[in-house]
C-alpha positions in Angstrom: -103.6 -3.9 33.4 -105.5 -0.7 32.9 -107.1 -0.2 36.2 -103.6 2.1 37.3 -103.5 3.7 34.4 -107.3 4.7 34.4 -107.0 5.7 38.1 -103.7 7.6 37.4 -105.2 9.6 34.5 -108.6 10.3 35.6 -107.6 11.2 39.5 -109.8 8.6 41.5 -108.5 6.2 43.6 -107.7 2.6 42.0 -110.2 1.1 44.6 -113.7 3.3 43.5 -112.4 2.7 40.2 -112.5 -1.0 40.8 -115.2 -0.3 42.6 -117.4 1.5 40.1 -116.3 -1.3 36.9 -117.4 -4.3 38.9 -121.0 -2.4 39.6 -121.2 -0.8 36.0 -122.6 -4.7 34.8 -125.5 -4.5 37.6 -126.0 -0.6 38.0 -125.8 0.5 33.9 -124.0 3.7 35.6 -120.6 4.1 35.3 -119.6 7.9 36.0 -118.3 9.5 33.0 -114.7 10.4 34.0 -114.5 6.7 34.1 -116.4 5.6 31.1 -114.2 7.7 28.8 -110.8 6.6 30.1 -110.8 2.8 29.2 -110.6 3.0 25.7 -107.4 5.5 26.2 -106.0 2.9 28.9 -106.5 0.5 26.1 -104.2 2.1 23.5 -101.8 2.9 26.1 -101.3 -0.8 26.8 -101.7 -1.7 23.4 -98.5 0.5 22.3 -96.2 -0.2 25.3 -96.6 -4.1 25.2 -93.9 -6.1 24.0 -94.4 -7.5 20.3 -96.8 -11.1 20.6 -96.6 -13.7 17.9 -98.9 -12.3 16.0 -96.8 -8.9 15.7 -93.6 -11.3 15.1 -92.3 -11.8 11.6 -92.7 -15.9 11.3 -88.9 -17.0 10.9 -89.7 -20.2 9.8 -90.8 -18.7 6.3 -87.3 -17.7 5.7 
């Protein structure tokens, strides 16, 4: 979930972060505190999730 993390890193609160991504679709505006931090909250979830299957060795090839 990167919502906390965007809201934790850019200093706005979670709900006019919501607030602003669910009107960025209708409005094109998205103010630019905000429009820079997803791809960082993106990385950040990337490197602290747990392995998936696709990062898994496949045991059955021995």
């Amino acid at each position: 979930m990167t919502g906390p993390y965007i809201s934790q890193h850019t200093d706005i609160r979670l709900r006019y972060v919501a607030h602003f991504l669910v009107r960025w679709p209708a409005t094109g505006r998205l103010p630019e505190r905000i429009r820079e931090a997803p791809p960082a909250a993106v990385d950040h979830a990337r490197s602290t999730a747990p392995a998936g299957p696709a990062d898994r060795e496949d045991s059955r090839t021995g």
